[in-house]
C-alpha positions as CSV (number, residue, x, y, z in Angstrom):
1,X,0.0,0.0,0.0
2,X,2.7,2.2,0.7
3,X,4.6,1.7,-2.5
4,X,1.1,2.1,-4.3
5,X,0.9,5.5,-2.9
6,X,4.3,6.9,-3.3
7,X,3.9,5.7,-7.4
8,X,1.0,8.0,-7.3
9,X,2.7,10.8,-5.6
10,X,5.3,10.7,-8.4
11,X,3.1,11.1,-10.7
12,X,1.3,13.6,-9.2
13,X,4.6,15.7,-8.8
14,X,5.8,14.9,-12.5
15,X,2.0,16.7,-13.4
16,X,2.8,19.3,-11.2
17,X,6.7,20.5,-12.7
18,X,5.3,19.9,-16.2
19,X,1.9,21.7,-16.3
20,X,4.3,24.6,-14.2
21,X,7.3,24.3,-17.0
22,X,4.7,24.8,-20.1
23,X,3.0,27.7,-18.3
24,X,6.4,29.5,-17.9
25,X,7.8,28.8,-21.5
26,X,5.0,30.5,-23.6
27,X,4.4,29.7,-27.2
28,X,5.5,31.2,-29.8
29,X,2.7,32.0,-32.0
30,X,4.5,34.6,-34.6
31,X,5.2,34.2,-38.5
32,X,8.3,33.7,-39.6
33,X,10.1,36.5,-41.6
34,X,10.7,35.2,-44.8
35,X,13.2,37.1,-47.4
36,X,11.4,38.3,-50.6
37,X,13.0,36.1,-53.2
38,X,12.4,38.6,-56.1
39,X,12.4,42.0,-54.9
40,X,12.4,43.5,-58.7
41,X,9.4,42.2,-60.6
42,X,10.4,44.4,-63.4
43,X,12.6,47.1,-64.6
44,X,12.0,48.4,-68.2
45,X,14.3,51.1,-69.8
46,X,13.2,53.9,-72.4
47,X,15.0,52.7,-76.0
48,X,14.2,55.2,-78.6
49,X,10.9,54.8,-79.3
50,X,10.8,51.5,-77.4
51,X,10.8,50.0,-74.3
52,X,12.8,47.0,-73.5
53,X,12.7,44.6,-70.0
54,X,15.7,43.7,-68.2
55,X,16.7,40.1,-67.7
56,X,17.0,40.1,-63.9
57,X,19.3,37.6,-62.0
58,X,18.4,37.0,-58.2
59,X,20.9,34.6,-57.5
60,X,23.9,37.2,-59.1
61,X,22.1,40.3,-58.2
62,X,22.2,41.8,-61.5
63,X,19.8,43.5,-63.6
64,X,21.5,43.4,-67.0
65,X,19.8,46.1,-70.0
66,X,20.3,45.6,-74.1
67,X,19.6,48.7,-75.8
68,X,19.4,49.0,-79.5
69,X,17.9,52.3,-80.7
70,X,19.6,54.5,-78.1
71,X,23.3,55.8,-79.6
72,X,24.6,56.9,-75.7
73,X,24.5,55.5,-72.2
74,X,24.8,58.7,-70.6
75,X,21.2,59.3,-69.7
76,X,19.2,56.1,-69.9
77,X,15.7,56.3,-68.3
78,X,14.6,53.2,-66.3
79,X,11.6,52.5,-64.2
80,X,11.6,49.5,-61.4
81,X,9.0,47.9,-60.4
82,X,9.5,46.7,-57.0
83,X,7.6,44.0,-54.9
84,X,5.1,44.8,-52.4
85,X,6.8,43.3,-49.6
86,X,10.5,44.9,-50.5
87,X,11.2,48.2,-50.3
88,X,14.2,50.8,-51.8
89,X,16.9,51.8,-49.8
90,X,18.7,53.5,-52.5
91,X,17.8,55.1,-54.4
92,X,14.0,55.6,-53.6
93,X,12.6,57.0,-56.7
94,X,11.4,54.0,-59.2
95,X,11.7,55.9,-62.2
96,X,15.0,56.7,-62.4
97,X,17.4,58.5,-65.6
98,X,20.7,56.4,-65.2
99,X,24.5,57.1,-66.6
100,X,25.0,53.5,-67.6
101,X,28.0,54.2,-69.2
102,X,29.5,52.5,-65.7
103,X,27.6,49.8,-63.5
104,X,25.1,51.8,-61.4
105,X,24.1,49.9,-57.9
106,X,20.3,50.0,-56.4
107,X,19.7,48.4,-52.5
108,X,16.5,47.0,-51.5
109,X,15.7,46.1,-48.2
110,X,14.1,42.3,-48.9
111,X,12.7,42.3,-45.2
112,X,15.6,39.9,-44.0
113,X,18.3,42.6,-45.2
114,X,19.3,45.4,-47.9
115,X,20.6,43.7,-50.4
116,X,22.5,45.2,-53.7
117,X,22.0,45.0,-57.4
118,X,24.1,46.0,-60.2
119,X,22.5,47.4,-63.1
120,X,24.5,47.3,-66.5
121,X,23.8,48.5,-70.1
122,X,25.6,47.7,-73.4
123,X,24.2,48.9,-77.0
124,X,25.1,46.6,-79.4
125,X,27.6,47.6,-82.5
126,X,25.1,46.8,-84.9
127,X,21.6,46.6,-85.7
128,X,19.0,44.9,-87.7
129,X,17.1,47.4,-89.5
130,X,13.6,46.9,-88.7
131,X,11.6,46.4,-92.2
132,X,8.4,47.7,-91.6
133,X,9.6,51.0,-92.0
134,X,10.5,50.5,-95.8
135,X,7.8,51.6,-98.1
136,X,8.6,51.6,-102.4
137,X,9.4,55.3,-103.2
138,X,8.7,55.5,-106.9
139,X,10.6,58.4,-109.0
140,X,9.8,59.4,-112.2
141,X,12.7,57.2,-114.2
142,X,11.9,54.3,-112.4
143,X,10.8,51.1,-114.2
144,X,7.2,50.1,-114.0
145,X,6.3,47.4,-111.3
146,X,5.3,44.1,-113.1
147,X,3.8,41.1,-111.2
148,X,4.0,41.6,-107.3
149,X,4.2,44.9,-105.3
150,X,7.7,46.0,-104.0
151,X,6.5,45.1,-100.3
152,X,7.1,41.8,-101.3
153,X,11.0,42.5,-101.0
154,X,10.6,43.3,-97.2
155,X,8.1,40.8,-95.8
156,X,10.7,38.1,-94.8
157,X,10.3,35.6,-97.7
158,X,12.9,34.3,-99.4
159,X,14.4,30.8,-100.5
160,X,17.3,28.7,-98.8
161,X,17.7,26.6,-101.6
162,X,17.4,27.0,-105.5
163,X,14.1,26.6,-107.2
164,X,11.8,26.3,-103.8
165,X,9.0,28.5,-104.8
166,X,6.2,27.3,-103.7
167,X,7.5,27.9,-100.0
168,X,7.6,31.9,-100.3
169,X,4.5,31.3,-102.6
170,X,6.0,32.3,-105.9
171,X,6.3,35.9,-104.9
172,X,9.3,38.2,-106.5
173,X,9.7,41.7,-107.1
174,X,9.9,42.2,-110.8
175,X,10.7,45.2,-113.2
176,X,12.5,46.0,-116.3
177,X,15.9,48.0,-114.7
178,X,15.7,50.2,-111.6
179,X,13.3,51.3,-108.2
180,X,13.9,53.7,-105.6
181,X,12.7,52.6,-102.1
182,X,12.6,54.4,-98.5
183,X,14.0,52.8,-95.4
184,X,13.0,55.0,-92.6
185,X,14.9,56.9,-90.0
186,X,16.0,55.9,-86.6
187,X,14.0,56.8,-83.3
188,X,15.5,60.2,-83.7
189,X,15.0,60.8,-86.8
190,X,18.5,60.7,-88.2
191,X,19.6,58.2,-90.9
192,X,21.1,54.8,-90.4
193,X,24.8,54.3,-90.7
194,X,24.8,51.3,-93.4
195,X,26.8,48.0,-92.1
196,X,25.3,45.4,-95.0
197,X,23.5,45.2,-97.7
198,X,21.8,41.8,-98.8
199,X,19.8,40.8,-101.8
200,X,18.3,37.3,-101.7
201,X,17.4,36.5,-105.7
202,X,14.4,34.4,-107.0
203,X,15.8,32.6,-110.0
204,X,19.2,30.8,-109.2
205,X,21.9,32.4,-111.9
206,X,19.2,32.5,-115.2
207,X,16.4,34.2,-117.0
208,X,16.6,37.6,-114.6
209,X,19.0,36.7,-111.9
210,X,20.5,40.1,-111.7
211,X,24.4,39.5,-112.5
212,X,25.6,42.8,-112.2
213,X,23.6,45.4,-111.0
214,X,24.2,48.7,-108.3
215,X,23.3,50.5,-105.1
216,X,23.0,54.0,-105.2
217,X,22.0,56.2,-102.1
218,X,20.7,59.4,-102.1
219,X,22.9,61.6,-99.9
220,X,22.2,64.9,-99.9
221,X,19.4,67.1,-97.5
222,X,15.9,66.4,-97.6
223,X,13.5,64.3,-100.3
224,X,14.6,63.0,-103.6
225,X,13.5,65.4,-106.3
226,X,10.7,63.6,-108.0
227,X,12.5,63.3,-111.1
228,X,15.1,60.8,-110.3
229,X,18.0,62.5,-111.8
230,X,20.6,59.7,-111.6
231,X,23.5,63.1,-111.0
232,X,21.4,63.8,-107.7
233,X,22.1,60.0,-106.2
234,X,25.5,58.7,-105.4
235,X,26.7,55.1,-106.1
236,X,27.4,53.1,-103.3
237,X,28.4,49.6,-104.4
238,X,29.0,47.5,-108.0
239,X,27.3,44.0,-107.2
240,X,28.7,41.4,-109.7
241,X,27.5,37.8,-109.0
242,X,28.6,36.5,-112.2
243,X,31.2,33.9,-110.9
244,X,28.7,32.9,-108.2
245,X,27.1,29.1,-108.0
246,X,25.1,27.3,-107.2
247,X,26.3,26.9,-103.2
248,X,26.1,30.6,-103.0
249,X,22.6,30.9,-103.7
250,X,21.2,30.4,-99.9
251,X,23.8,33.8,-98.7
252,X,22.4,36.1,-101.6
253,X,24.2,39.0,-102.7
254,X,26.4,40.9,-99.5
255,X,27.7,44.1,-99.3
256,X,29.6,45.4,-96.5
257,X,30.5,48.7,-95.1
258,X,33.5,49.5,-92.7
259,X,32.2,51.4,-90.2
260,X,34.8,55.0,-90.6
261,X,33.0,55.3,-94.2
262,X,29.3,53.8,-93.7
263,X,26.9,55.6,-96.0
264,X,23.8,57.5,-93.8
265,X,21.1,57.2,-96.1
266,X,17.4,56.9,-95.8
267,X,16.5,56.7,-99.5
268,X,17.7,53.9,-101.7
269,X,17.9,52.4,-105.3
270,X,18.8,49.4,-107.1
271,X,19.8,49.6,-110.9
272,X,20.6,46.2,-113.4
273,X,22.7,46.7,-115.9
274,X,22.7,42.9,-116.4
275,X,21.3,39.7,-116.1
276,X,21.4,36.2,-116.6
277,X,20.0,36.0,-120.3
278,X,21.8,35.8,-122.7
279,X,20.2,36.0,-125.9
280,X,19.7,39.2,-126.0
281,X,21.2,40.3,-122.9
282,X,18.5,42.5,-121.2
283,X,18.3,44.7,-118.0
284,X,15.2,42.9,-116.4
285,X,15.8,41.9,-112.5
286,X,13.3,40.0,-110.2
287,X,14.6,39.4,-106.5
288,X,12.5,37.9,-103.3
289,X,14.0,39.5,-100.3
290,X,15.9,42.9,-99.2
291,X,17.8,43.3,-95.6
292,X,20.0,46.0,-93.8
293,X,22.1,46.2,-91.4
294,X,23.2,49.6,-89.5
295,X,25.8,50.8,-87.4
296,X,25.8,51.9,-84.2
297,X,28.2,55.1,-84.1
């Protein structure tokens, strides 16, 4: 009886300390602070006429901008679009115009800690010129258009390998000798500082396969005069093709500009003095596909 009692007494204690120990440690009922993983949702910067998104790397903290339109760094404006939950230390303005020429650094404050991020700009050295600017700009020499309209040249068709027609649906830009066409201005309004020039032809060295034809450029102030003097243009390349082959035909015709004596031009033409016939030789050109290239200087 007596050791039935003290086994209840120990018990009894045990209760006691415990019920007295949970009482004194409280619980802790608060939320753990978590860090915001991605404290930049977004940041966009002002290219010409554009606007481009960032590609943002949490892990290196970087924030990493490719402009193509803009011509400086020195004055870049951005806009960051921060998470609710983070908050910016520094600066603490979200639209922001940034000397990018160097790496410019932006703390947040992620709610475990203020944490840093680089941002970095480049402009590429060249760019593609963007061809839904170009529009035919018909003078009064020019050659009549025959079969398809001259958008045809600038709406991305074109053949990787001889006699494929049917995949740019037989369409070719077709006239008896020479056409003028406009390529738009940059963001600014200034003229593009030719890098290449690439012709992609329709037939593959026969019937009118241009085999030596010109580019001429039109290089002084203002509009063309309507009349298409050929003493108001200025030539800026001979294109001869007539050694090319057959493996040639997927590159087209190239010409290349160094970059000290690029051509800034807006208005364009192309003139045959040649093609692939040969009885009689005639001046007659069809092509499928026109693309530029422009420096960035």
């Amino acid at each position: 009886m007596k050791k039935l009692f003290l086994y209840w007494s120990i018990i009894l204690c045990s209760g006691i300390v415990l019920f007295s120990s949970c009482s004194d440690d409280k619980l802790d009922e608060s939320i753990p602070l978590n860090p915001v993983l991605t404290p930049f949702k977004a940041v966009t910067a002002e290219d010409g006429s554009e606007f481009v998104n960032a590609e943002i790397s949490d892990k290196n903290k970087t924030i990493v901008l490719e402009l193509f339109n803009l011509k400086s760094l020195k004055e870049v404006k951005v806009k960051l679009n921060v998470s609710k939950r983070a908050k910016l230390i520094a600066p603490t303005d979200t639209i922001l115009t940034l000397d990018l020429t160097k790496p410019y650094e932006i703390t947040v404050n992620n709610l475990y800690g203020d944490v840093t991020y680089t941002i970095t700009a480049s402009i590429p050295e060249f760019i593609f010129i963007d061809k839904s600017k170009f529009m035919a700009y018909n003078l009064n020499n020019d050659s009549p258009q025959g079969g398809d309209p001259m958008s045809v040249l600038w709406d991305g068709g074109y053949m990787s390998k001889p006699e494929d027609y049917a995949s740019i649906g037989y369409r070719n830009y077709w006239t008896t000798s020479s056409f003028t066409f406009d390529i738009g201005t940059r963001y600014d309004g200034s003229y593009y500082d030719l890098k290449q020039f690439k012709v992609h032809l329709y037939w593959a060295y026969t019937h009118t396969c241009p085999k030596e034809y010109e580019l001429w450029g039109y290089m002084l102030p203002g509009e063309p005069p309507a009349s298409g003097d050929w003493s108001d243009w200025t030539k800026l390349a001979d294109i001869d093709n007539s050694s090319s082959t057959i493996t040639d035909f997927a590159e087209g015709d190239n010409v290349h500009f160094e970059k000290d004596d690029s051509p800034s031009v807006r208005y364009l033409r192309i003139i045959n003095r040649q093609n692939w016939r040969t009885s009689p030789p005639l001046t007659n050109i069809s092509i499928c596909e026109l693309s530029l290239w422009a420096w960035n200087k």
